[in-house]
N, C-alpha and C positions, 0 to 999 in steps of 0.2 A: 329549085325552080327559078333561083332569082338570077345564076346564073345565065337556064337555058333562055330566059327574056333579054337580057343582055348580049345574047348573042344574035337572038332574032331581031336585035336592034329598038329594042323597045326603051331601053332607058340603061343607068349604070345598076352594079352592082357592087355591095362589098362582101369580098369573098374571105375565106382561105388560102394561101396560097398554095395548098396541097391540093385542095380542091379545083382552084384555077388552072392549075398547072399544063392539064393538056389541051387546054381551049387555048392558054396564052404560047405553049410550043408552037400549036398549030395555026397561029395567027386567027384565030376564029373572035377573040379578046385582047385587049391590050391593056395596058396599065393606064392610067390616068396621073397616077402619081407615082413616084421614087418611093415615098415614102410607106414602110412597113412597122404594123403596131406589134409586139408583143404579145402572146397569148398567156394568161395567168393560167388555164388550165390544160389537162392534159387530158387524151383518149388513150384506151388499153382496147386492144382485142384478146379476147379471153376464151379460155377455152377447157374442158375438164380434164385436168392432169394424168389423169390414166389411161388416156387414149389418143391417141392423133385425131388430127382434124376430118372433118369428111370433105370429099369432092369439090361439094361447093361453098364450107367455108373457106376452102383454101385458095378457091377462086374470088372470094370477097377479101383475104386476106392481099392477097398480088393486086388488085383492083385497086385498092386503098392504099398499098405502099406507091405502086404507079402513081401516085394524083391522083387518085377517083376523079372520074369524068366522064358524065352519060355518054360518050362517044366510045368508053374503052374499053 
């Protein structure tokens, strides 16, 4: 959300850069700063070993490696 306000010009945000990602390709955001912090932790998408994904997780899978970005 704190994105899509930062786009509707309401104030900044501090994002993800994976997160950011297709607002700042698509000039809709821009950086304020060079500077980039480290993440200490990490996210898994997971899923039960004995089966392939279904339909739509694998359309949440491609979204999220894209930069997840409500626009994509």
């Amino acid at each position: 959300m704190s994105l899509a306000a930062a786009e509707a010009g309401l104030g900044v945000a501090l994002a993800r850069s994976a997160l950011a990602a297709g607002a700042l390709k698509a000039r809709r955001l821009r950086r304020l700063f060079q500077t980039a912090l480290p993440a200490a932790e990490s996210f898994w998408l997971l899923r039960p070993a004995d089966r392939p994904p279904s339909p739509a997780a694998e359309r949440v899978r491609i979204w999220l490696l894209n930069g997840a970005s409500p626009h994509n």
